[in-house]
C-alpha positions in Angstrom: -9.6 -23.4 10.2 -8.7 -26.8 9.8 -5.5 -28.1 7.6 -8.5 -30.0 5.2 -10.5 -26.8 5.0 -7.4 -24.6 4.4 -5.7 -26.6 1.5 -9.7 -26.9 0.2 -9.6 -23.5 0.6 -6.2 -22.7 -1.4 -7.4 -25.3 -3.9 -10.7 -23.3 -4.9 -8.3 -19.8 -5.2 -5.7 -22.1 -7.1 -8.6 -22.9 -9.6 -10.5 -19.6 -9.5 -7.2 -17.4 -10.7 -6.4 -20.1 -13.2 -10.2 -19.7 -15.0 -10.7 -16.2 -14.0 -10.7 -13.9 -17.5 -9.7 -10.4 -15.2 -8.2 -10.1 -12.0 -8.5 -7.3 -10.0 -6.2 -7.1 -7.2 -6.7 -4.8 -3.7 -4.0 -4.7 -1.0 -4.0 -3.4 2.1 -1.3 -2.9 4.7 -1.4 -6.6 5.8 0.7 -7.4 2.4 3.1 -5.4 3.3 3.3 -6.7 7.0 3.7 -9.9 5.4 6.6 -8.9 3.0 8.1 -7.8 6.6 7.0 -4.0 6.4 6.6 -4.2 10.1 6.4 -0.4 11.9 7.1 -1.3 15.0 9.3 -4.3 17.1 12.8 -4.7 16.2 12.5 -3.0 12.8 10.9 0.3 14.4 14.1 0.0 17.2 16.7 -0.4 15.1 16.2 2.8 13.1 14.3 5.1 15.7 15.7 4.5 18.9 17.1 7.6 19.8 13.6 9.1 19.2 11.8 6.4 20.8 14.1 7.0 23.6 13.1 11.1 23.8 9.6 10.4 23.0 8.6 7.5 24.3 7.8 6.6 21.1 6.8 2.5 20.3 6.4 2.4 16.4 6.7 4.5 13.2 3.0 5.5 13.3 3.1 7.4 16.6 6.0 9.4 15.7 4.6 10.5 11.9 2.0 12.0 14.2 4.1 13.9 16.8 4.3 17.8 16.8 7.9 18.6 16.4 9.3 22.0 16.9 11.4 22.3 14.4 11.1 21.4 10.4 14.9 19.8 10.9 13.6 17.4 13.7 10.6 16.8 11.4 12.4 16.1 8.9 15.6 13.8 10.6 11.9 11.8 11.3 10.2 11.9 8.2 13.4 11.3 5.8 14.4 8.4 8.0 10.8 7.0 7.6 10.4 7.0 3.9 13.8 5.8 3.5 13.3 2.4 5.3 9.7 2.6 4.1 10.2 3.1 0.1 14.0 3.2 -0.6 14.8 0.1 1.1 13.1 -3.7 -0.2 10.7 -5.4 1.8 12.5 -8.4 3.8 10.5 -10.5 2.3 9.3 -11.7 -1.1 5.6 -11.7 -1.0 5.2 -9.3 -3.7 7.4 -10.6 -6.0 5.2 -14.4 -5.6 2.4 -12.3 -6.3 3.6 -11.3 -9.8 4.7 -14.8 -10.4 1.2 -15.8 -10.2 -0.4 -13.1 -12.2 2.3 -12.0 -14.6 0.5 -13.6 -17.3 -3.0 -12.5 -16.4 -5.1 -9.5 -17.6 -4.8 -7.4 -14.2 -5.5 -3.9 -12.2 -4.1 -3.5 -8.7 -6.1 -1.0 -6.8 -3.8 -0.5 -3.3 -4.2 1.8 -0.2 -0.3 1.6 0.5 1.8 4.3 -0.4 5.4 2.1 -0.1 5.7 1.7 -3.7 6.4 -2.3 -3.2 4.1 -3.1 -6.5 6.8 -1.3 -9.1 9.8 -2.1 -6.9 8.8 -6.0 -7.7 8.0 -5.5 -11.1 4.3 -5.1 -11.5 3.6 -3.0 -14.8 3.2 0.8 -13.4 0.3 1.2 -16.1 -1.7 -1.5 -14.0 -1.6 0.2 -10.6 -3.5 2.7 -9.3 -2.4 3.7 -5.6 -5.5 5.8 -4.1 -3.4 7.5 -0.9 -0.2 8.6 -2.3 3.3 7.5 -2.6 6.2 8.0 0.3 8.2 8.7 -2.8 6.9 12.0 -3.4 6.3 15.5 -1.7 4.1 18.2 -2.2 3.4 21.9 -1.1 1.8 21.6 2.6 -0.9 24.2 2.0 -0.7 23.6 -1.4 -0.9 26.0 -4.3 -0.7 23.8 -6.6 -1.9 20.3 -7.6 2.0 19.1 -8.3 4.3 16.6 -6.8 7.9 16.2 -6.8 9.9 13.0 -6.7 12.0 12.9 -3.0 14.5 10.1 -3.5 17.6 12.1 -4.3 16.9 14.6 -0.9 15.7 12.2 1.0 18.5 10.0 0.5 20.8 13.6 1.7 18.9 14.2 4.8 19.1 10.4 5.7 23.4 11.0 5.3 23.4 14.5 6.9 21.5 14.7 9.4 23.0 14.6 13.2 21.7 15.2 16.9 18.1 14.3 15.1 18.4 17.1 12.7 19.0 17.8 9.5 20.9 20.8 8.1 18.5 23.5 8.0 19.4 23.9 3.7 17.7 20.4 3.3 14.5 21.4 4.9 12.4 21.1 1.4 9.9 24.6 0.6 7.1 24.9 -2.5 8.9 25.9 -5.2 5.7 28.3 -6.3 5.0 29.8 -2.6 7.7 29.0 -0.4 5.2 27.4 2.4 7.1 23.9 3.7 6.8 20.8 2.3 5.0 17.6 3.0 4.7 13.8 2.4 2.4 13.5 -0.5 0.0 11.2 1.8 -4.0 11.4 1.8 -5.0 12.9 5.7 -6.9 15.4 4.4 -8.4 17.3 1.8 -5.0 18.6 1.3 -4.1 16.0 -0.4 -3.0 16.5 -4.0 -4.6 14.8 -6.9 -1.4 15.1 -9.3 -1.7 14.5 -13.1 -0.3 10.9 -12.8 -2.9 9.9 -10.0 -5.6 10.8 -12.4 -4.7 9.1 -15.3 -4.1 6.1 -13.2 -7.9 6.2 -11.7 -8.7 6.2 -15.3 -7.0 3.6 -16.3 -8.2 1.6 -13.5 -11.9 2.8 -14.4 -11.5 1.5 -18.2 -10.1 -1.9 -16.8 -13.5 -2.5 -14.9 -16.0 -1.3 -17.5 -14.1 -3.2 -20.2 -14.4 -6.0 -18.6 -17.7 -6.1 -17.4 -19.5 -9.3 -17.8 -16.3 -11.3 -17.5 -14.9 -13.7 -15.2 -13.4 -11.5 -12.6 -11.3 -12.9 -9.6 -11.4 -9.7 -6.9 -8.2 -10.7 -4.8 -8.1 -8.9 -1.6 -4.9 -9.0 0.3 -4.5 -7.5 3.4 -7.7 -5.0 3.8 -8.4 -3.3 6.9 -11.6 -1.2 8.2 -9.7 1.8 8.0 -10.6 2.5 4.8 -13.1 -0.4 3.5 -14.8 1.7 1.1 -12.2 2.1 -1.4 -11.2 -1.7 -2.2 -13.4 -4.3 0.0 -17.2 -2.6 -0.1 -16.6 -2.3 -3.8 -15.2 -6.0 -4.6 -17.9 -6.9 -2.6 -20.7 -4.9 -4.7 -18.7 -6.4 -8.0 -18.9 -9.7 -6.9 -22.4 -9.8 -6.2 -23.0 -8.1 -10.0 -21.9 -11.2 -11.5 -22.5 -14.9 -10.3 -19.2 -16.2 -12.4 -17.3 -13.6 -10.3 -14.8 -15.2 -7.4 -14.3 -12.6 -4.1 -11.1 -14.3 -2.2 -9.6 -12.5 1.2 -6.3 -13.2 2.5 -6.3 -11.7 5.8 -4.6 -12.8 9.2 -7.2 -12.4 11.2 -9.9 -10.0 9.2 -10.9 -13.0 6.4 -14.7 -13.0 6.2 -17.3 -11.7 3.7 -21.4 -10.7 3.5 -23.6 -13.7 3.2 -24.9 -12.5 0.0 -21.8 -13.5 -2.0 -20.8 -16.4 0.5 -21.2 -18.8 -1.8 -19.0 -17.1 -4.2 -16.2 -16.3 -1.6 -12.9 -17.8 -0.7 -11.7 -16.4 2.9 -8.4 -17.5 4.0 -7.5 -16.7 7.6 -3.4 -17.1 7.4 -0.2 -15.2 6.3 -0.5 -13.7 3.3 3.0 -14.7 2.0 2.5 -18.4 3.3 -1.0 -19.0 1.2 1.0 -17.4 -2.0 3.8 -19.9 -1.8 1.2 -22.7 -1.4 -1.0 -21.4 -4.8 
């Protein structure tokens, strides 16, 4: 992309988020990455390099996945994880532009990540809807029940106590119903619980499209993989193409394109997410 064909490019989402009526919003990973959520480099080192150096281990990701033989090693992982992951605020402020530029919009964030980084900047928890989960809270592994519990406070512990890549075996978090171990309240599988507030969020999210059907609707896609495209990118393709005053616009370094049938109504900027933000 040229420099002319980028700043064009900015131009047209500058104009289409200043007439749009609605904005919907979808985010991906790659907002994080640009807010500095990086899993792996210097960031994954500098917190996991005694594992990395037991395991062989080169970014967060792999060692979510690894088989540990004990809950306490699991867990010295796992806490350490969401700590840096939820606790701690992105490096950069790429989510707090974001607000800056629809804070006085009519918007719904739809999101894949599970980091929490919407709230933490400010965004207003009634307009979010995050469809995998939240690193915030746990729920029963097999589970029993469809509840979740908020982690901070023994999360935070296990982060202090733990030593040697363990923590104390008391920490190790059971069901409270069944006893069965704990887990990271993160969609895998079809154990993944559907809590009351994940609910009322979809349905809040469903009311904000069918209320404002037939309006002028800028679907903002930031960051969106092909992990999971049919939760925010097949859909704000289908909504685009319902309605020829609707504006589709992907940020995505390196994954910006869209279906000839709404090209004419698309805006696809191959760059940083943070740095197209700043130039809005």
């Amino acid at each position: 992309m040229t420099e002319e064909h980028y700043e064009k490019e900015i131009g047209r989402l500058r104009t289409a988020l200043e007439e749009a009526d609605a904005v919907v919003i979808g985010a991906g990973a790659g907002l994080s990455t640009s807010a500095g959520f990086t899993y792996a480099g210097e960031r994954f080192r500098a917190h996991f390099s005694d594992f990395a150096a037991k395991y062989d281990f080169s970014d967060m990701y792999s060692g979510g996945f690894y088989p540990y033989e004990t809950l306490e090693e699991y867990w010295a992982y796992w806490s350490r994880y969401i700590y840096i992951n939820r606790y701690m605020d992105a490096p950069k402020p790429v989510y707090e532009k974001l607000l800056e530029l629809v804070r006085d919009k009519d918007y719904f964030v739809l999101t894949t990540n599970v980091d929490h980084c919407f709230q933490k900047a400010g965004f207003d928890k009634k307009r979010l809807f995050y469809t995998q989960g939240d690193y915030g809270l746990f729920q029963c592994s097999e589970p029993c029940c469809q509840e979740t519990y908020d982690n901070e406070e023994l999360v935070c512990e296990m982060v202090q106590q733990q030593k040697d890549m363990r923590v104390p075996t008391e920490l190790v978090p059971h069901c409270p119903y069944c006893g069965k171990p704990m887990t990271m309240n993160l969609r895998a599988d079809n154990t993944f619980v559907q809590d009351e507030g994940w609910h009322q969020a979809a349905e809040r999210y469903s009311n904000f499209l069918r209320t404002r059907d037939g309006l002028k609707t800028l679907y903002l896609e930031l960051g969106v993989g092909y992990n999971t495209p049919g939760i925010i990118k097949y859909s704000f393709w289908q909504m685009t193409l319902k309605n020829h005053q609707n504006t589709y616009a992907c940020l995505n370094y390196g994954q910006a394109e869209c279906p000839n049938e709404i090209r004419s109504q698309a805006i696809c900027i191959n760059s940083d997410i943070g740095e197209v933000l700043e130039r809005i």
